[in-house]
Short mmCIF file of the C-alpha atoms (twelve columns), coordinates in Angstrom:
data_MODEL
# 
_entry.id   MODEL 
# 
loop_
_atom_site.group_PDB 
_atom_site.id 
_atom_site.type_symbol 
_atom_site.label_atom_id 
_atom_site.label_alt_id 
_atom_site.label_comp_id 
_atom_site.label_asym_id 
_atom_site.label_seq_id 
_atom_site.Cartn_x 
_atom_site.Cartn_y 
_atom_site.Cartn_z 
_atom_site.pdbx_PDB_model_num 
ATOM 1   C CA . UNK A 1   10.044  10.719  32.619  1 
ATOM 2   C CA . UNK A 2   12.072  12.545  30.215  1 
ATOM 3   C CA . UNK A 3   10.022  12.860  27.325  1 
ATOM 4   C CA . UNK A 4   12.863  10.734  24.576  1 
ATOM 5   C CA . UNK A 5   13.839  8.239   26.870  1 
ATOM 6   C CA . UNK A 6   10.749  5.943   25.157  1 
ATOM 7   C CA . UNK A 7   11.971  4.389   21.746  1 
ATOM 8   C CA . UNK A 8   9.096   3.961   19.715  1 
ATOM 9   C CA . UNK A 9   10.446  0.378   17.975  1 
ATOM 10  C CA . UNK A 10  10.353  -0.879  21.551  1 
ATOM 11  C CA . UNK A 11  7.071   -0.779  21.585  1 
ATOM 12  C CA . UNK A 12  6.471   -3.161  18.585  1 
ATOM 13  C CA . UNK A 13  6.064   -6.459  18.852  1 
ATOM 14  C CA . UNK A 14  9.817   -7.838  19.386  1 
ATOM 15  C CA . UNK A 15  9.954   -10.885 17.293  1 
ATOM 16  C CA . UNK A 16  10.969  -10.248 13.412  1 
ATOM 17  C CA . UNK A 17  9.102   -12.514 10.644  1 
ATOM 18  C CA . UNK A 18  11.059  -10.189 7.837   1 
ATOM 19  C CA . UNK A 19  14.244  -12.199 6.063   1 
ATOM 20  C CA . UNK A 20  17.154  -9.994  6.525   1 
ATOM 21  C CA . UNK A 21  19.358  -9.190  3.130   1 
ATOM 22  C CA . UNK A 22  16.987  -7.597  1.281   1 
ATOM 23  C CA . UNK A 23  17.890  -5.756  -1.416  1 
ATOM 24  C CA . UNK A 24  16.384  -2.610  -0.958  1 
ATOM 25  C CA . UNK A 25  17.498  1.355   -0.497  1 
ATOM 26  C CA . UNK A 26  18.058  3.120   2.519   1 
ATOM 27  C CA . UNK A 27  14.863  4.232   3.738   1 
ATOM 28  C CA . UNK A 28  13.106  1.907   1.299   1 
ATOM 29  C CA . UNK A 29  8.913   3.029   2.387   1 
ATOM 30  C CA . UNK A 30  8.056   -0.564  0.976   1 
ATOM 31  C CA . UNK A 31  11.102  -2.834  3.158   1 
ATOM 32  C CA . UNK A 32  9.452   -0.709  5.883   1 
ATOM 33  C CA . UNK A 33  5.571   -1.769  5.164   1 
ATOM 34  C CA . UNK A 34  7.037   -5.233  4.919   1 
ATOM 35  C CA . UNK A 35  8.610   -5.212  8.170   1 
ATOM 36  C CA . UNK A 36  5.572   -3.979  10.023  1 
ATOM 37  C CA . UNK A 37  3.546   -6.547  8.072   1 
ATOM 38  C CA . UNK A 38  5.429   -9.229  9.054   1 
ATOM 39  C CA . UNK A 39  5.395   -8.459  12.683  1 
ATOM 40  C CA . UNK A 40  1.481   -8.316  12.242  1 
ATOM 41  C CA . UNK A 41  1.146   -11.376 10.327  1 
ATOM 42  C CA . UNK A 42  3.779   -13.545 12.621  1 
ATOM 43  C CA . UNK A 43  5.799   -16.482 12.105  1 
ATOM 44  C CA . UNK A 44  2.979   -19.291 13.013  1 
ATOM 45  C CA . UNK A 45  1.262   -19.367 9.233   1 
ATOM 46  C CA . UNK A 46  4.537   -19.044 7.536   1 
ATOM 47  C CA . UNK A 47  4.550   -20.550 3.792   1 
ATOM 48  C CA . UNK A 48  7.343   -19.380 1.217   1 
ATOM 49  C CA . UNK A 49  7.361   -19.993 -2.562  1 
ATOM 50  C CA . UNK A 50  8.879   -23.169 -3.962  1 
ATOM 51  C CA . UNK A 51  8.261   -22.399 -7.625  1 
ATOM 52  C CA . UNK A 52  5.794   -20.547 -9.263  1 
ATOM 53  C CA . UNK A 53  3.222   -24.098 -9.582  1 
ATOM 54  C CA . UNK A 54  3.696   -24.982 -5.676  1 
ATOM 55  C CA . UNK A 55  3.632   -23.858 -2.225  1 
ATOM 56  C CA . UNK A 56  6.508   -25.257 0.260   1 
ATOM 57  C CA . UNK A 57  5.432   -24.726 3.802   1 
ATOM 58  C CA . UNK A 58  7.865   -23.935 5.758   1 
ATOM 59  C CA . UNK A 59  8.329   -23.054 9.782   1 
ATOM 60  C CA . UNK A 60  9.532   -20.606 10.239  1 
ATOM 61  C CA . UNK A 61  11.724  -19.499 7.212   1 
ATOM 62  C CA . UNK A 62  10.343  -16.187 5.151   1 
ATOM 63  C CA . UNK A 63  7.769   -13.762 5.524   1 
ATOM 64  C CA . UNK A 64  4.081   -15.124 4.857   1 
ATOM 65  C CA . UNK A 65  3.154   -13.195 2.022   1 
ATOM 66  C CA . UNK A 66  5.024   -13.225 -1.264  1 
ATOM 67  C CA . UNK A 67  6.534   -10.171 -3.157  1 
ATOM 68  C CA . UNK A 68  5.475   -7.158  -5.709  1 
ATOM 69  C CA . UNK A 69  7.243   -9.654  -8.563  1 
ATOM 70  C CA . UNK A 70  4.245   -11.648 -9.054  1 
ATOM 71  C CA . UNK A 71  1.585   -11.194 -11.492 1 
ATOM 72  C CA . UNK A 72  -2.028  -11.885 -11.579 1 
ATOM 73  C CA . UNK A 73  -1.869  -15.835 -12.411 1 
ATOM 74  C CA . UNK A 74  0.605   -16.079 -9.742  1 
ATOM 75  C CA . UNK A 75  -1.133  -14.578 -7.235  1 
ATOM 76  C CA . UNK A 76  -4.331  -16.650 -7.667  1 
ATOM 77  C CA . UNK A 77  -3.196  -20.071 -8.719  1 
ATOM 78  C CA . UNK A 78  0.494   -20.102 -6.704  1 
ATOM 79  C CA . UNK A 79  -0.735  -18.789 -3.790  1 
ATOM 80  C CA . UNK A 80  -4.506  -19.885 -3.305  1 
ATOM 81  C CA . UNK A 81  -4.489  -23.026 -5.258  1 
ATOM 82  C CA . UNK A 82  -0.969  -23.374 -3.547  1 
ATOM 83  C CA . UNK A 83  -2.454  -22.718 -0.275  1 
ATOM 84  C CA . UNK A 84  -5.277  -25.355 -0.466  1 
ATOM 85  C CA . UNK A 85  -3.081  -28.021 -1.562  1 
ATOM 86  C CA . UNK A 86  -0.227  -27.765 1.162   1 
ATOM 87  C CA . UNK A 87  -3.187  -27.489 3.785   1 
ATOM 88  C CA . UNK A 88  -4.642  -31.104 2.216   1 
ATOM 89  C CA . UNK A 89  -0.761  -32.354 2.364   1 
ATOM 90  C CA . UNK A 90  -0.291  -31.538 5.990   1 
ATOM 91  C CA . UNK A 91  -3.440  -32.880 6.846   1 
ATOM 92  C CA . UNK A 92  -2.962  -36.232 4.717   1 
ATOM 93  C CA . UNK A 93  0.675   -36.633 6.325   1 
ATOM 94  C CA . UNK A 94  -0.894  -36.473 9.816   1 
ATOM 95  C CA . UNK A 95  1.184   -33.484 10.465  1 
ATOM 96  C CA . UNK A 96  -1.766  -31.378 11.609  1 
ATOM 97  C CA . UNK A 97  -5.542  -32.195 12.381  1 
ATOM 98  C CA . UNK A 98  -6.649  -28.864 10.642  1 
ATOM 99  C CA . UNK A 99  -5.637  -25.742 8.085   1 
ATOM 100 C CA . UNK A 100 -2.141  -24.523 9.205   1 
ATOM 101 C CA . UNK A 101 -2.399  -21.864 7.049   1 
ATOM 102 C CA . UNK A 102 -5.787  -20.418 7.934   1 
ATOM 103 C CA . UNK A 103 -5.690  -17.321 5.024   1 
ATOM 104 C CA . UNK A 104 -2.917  -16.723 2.659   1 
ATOM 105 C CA . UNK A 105 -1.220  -13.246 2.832   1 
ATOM 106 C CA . UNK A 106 0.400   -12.034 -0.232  1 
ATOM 107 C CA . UNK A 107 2.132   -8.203  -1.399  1 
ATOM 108 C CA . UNK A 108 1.956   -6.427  -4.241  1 
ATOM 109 C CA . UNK A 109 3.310   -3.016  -5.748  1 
ATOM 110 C CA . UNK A 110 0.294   -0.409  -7.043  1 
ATOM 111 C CA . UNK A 111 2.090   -0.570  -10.003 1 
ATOM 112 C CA . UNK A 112 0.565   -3.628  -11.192 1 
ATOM 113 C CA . UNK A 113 -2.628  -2.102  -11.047 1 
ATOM 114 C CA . UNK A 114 -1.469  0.242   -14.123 1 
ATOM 115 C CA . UNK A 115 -2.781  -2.051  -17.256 1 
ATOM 116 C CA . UNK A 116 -4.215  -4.657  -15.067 1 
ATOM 117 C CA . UNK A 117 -7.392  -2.755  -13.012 1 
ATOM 118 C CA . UNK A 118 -10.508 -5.068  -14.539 1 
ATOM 119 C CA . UNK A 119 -8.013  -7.957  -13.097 1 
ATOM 120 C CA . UNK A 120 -7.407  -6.383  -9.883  1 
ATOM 121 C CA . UNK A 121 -11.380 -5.554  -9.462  1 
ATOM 122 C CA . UNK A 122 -12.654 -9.592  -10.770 1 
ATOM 123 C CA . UNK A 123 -9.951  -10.567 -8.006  1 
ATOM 124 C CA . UNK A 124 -11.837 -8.545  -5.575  1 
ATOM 125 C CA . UNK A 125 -15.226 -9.352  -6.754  1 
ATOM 126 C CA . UNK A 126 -14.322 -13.629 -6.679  1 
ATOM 127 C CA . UNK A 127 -14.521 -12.588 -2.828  1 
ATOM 128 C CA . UNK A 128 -11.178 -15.306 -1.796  1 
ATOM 129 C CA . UNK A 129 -10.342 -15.864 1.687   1 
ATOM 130 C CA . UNK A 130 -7.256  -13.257 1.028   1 
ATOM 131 C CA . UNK A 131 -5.123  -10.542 2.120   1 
ATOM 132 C CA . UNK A 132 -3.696  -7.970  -0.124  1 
ATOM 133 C CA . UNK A 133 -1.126  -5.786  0.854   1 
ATOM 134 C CA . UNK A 134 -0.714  -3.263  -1.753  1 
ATOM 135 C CA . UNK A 135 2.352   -0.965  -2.128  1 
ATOM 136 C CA . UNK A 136 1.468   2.534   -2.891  1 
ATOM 137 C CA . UNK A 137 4.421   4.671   -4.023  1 
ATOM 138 C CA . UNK A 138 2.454   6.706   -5.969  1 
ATOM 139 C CA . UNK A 139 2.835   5.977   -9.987  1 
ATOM 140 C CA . UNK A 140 0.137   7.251   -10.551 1 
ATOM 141 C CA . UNK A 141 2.307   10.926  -9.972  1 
ATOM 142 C CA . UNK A 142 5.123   9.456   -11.672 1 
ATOM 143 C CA . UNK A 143 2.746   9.745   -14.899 1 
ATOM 144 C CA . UNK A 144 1.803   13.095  -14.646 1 
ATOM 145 C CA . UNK A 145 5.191   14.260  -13.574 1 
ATOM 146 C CA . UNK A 146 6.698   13.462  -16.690 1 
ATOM 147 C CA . UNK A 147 4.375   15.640  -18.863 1 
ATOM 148 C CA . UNK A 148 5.536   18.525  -17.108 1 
ATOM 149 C CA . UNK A 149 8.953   17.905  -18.050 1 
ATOM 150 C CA . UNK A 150 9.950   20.119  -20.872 1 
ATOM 151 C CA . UNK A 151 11.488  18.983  -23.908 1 
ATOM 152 C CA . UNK A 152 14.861  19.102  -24.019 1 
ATOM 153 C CA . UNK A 153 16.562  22.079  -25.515 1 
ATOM 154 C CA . UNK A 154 16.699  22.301  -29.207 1 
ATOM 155 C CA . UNK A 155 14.182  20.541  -29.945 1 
ATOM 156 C CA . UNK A 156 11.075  22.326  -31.201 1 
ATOM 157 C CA . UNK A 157 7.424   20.942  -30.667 1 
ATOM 158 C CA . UNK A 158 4.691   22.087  -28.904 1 
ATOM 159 C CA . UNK A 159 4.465   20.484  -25.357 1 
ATOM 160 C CA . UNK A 160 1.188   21.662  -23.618 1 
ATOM 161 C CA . UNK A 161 1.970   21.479  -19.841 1 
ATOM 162 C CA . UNK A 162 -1.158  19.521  -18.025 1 
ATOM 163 C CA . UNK A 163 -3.526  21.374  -16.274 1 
ATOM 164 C CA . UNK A 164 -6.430  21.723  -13.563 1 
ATOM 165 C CA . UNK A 165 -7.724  19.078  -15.607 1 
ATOM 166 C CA . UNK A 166 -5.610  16.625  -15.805 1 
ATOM 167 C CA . UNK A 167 -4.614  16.929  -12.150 1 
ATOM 168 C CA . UNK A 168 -8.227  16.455  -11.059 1 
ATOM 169 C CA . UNK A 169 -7.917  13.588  -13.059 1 
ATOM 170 C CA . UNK A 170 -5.222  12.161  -11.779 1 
ATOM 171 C CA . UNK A 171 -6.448  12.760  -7.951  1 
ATOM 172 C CA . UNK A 172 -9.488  11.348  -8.984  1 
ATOM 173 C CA . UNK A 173 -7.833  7.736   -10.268 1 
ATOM 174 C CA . UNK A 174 -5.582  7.560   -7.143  1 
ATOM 175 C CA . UNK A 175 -8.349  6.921   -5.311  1 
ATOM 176 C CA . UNK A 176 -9.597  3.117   -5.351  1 
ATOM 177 C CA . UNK A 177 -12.589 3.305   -3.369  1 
ATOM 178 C CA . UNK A 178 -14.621 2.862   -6.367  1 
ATOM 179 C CA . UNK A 179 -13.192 -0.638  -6.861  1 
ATOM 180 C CA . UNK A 180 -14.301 -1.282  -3.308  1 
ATOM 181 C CA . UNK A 181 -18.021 0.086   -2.625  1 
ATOM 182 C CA . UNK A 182 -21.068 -2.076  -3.266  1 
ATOM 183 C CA . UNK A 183 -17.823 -5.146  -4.164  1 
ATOM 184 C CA . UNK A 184 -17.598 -8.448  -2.306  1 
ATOM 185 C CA . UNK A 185 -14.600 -7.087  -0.454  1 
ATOM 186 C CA . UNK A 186 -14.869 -8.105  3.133   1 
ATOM 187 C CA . UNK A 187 -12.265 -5.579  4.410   1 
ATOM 188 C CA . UNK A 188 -10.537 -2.297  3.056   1 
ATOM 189 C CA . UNK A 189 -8.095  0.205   4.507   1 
ATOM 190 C CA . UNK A 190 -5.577  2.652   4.235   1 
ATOM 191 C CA . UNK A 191 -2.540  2.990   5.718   1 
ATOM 192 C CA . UNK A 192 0.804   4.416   6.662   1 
ATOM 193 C CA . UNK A 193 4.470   3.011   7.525   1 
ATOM 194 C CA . UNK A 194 4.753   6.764   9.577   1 
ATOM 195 C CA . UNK A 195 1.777   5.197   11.543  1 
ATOM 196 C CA . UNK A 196 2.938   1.779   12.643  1 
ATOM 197 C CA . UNK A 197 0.517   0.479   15.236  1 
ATOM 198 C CA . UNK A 198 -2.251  1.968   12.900  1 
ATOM 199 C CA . UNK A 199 -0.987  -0.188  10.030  1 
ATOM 200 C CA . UNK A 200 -0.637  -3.430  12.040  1 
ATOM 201 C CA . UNK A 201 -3.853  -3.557  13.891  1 
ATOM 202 C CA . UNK A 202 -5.527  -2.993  10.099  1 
ATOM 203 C CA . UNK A 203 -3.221  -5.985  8.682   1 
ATOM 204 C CA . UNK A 204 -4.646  -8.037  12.042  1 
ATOM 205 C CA . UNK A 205 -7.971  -7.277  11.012  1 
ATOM 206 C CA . UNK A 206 -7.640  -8.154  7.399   1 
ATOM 207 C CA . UNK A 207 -6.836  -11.253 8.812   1 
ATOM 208 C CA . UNK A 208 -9.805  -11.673 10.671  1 
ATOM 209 C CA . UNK A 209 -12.220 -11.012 8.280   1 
ATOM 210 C CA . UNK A 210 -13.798 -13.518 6.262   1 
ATOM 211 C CA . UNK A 211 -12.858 -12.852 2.642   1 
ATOM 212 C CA . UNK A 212 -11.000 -10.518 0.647   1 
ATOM 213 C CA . UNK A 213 -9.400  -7.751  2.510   1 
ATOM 214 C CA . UNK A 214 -6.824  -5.433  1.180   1 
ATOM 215 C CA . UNK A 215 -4.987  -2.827  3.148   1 
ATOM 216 C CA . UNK A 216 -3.195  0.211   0.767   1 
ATOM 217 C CA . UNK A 217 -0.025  0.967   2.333   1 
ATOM 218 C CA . UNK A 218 1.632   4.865   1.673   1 
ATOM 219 C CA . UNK A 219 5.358   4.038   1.405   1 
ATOM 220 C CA . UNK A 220 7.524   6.589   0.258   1 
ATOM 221 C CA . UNK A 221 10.388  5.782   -2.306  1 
ATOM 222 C CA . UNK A 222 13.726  7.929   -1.678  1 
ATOM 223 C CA . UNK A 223 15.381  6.955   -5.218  1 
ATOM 224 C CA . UNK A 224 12.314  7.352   -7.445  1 
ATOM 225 C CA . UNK A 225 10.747  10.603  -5.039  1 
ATOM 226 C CA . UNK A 226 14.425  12.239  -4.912  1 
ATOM 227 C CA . UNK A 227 14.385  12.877  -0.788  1 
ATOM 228 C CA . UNK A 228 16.906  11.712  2.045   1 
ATOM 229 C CA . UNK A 229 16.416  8.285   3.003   1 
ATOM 230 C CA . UNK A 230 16.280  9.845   6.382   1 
ATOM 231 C CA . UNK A 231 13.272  11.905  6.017   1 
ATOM 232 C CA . UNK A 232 10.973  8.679   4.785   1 
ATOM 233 C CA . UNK A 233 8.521   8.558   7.751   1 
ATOM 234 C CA . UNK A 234 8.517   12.881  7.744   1 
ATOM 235 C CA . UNK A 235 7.355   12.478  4.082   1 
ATOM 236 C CA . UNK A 236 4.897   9.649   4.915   1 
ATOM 237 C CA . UNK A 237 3.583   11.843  7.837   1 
ATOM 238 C CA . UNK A 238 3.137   14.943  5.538   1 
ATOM 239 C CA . UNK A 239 0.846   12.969  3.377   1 
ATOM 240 C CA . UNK A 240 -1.422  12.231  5.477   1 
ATOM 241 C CA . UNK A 241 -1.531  15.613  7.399   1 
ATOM 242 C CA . UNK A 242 -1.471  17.478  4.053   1 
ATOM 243 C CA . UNK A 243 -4.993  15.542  3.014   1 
ATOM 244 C CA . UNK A 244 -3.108  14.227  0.054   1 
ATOM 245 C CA . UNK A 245 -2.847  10.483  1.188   1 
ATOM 246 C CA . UNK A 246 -6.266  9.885   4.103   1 
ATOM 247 C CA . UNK A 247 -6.261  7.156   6.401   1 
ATOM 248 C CA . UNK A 248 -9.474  5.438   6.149   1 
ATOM 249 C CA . UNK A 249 -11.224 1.671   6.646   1 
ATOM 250 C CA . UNK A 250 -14.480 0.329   5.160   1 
ATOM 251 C CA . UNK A 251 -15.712 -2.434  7.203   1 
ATOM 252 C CA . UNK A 252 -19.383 -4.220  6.676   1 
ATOM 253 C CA . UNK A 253 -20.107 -1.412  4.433   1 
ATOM 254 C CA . UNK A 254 -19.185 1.083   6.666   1 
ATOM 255 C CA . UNK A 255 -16.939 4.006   5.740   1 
ATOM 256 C CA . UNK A 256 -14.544 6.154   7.970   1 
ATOM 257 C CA . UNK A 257 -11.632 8.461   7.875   1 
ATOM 258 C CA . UNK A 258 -9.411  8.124   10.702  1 
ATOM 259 C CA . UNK A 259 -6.697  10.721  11.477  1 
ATOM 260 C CA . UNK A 260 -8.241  13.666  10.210  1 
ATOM 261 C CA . UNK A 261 -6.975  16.797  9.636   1 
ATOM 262 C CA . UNK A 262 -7.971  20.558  9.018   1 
ATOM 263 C CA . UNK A 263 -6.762  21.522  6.062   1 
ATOM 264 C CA . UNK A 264 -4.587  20.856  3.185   1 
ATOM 265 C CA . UNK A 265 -2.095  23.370  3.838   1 
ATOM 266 C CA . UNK A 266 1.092   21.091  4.159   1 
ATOM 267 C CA . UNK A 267 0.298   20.202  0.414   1 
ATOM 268 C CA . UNK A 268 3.205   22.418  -1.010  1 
ATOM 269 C CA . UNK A 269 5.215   21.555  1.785   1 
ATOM 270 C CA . UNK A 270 4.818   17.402  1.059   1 
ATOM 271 C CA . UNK A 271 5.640   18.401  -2.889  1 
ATOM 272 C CA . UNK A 272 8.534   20.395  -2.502  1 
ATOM 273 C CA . UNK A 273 10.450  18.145  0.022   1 
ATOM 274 C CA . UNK A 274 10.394  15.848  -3.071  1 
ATOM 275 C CA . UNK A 275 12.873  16.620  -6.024  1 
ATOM 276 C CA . UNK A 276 10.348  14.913  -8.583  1 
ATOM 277 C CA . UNK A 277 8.347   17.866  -8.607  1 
ATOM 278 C CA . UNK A 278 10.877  21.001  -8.961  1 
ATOM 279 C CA . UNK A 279 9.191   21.031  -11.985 1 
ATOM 280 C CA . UNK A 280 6.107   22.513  -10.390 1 
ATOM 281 C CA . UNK A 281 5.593   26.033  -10.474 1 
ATOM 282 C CA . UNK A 282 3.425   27.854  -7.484  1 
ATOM 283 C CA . UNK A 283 0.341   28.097  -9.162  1 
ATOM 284 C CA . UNK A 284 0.034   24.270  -10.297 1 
ATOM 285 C CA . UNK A 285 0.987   23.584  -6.847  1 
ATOM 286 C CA . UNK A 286 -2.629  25.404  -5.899  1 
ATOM 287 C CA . UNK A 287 -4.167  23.692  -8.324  1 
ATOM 288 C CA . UNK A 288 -3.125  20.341  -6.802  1 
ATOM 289 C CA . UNK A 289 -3.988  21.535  -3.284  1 
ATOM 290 C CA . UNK A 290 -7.407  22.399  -4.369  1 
ATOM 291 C CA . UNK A 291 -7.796  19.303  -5.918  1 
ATOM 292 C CA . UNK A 292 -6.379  17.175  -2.678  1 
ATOM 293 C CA . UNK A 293 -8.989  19.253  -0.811  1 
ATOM 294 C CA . UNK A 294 -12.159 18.437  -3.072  1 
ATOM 295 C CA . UNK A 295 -11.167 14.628  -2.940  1 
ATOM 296 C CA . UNK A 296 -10.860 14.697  0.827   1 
ATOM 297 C CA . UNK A 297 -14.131 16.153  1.216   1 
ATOM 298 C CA . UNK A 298 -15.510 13.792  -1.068  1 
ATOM 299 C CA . UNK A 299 -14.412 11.005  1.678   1 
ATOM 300 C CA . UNK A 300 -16.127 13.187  4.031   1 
ATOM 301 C CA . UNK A 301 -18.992 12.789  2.505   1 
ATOM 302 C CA . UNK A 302 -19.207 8.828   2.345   1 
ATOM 303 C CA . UNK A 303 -18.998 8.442   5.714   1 
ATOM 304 C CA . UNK A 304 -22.589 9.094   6.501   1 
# 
């Protein structure tokens, strides 16, 4: 059999939960992680927001997990409290003899984790019957990127640019495992939208477990990285070969790093495919690598 005559998207499951029309970029990393969600979450415990106080169920209409606009009181009183109620509505109506939707699903960007992290973690600790999907388009990058940036010419101050430092640092804080060990979390993993069947059999899992379970989804941004929308699942693919973004799941308390790789070589190759860091000289681009490689071995280490 001629070795491209199987298209990959034909092997997913067919039917599409994800609302066409949305407003995103070409080669949008987060449209994609919604897609693949939706096909792993499918259209039997569909619910869609009426208003930010209730919970219209609805079969089937939209996907059935709500989007990175919502904030923290949202997320727990819209769409648990929300949940719980249209359950005891169906149920009083005669509609159905049990829970229709047996554990809400909701979406949310990492960037709400910026000035909201003791939040996130008492979420995590309440232990909810819950599924997170988190967005992770790296902002944590987009902070230290912009302290390399030079000040603009003619104007004189002194701009120290960051070093090893500050990039341990920030390789250190990308990581939330330490939200997630010794927690009340029931399920945790990593994944990829360059991985597809990796990423929905950890969203079906989520689902199964008891509890709170959250699955961190790499999903490159062509606008905000500065790439071709065509090379999205390349870059997504580079981070986790490179070491710089692991796939790993912790499941009753046990830790483990699937898809590993040798080395962190393809570090400066994953950096300078993206425009955001021709800022970057060779020797900070070491210092990253280095720091990529401690981190990964520090994963390593956990799974013991």
């Amino acid at each position: 059999m001629d070795k491209f005559s199987v298209y990959i998207p034909k092997l997913l499951p067919e039917k599409e939960a994800f609302v066409s029309g949305r407003r995103s970029c070409a080669g949008c990393g987060k449209a994609m992680a919604v897609r693949f969600s939706s096909k792993a979450l499918g259209r039997d415990a569909v619910f869609k927001l009426g208003d930010s106080k209730d919970i219209i169920f609805e079969k089937p209409a939209s996907p059935s997990f709500g989007w990175d606009e919502m904030t923290f009181d949202e997320l727990t009183w819209s769409i648990i409290s929300g949940v719980k109620r249209g359950n005891k509505r169906l149920i009083a109506e005669g509609r159905t003899t049990s829970e229709w939707v047996k554990k809400p699903a909701i979406a949310l960007d990492r960037k709400i984790l910026e000035g909201n992290y003791i939040a996130f973690s008492n979420l995590v600790e309440k232990g909810s019957d819950l599924l997170i999907v988190l967005y992770d388009n790296e902002p944590y990058m987009d902070r230290f990127i912009s302290e390399t940036i030079p000040p603009a010419f003619g104007i004189e101050y002194e701009h120290p640019a960051p070093g090893e430092k500050e990039i341990n640092f920030t390789m250190e804080e990308k990581d939330l495992l330490k939200l997630f060990v010794g927690s009340n979390i029931a399920y945790a993993a990593s994944a990829s939208v360059a991985y597809p069947f990796d990423l929905i059999e950890k969203i079906k899992r989520g689902m199964a477990k008891k509890g709170t379970s959250l699955v961190l989804v790499h999903s490159p941004c062509p606008t905000g990285w500065i790439f071709p929308a065509k090379d999205t699942l390349k870059l997504a693919k580079l981070a986790v070969e490179s070491r710089f973004f692991p796939l790993w799941e912790m499941s009753e308390g046990k830790f483990k790093i699937l898809e590993k790789t040798g080395n962190s070589a393809k570090v400066e190759q994953y950096l300078k495919a993206q425009g955001r860091y021709r800022t970057f000289k060779a020797d900070m681009i070491e210092v990253v690598r280095k720091a990529v490689d401690r981190e990964y071995n520090r994963l390593l280490g956990m799974e013991g």
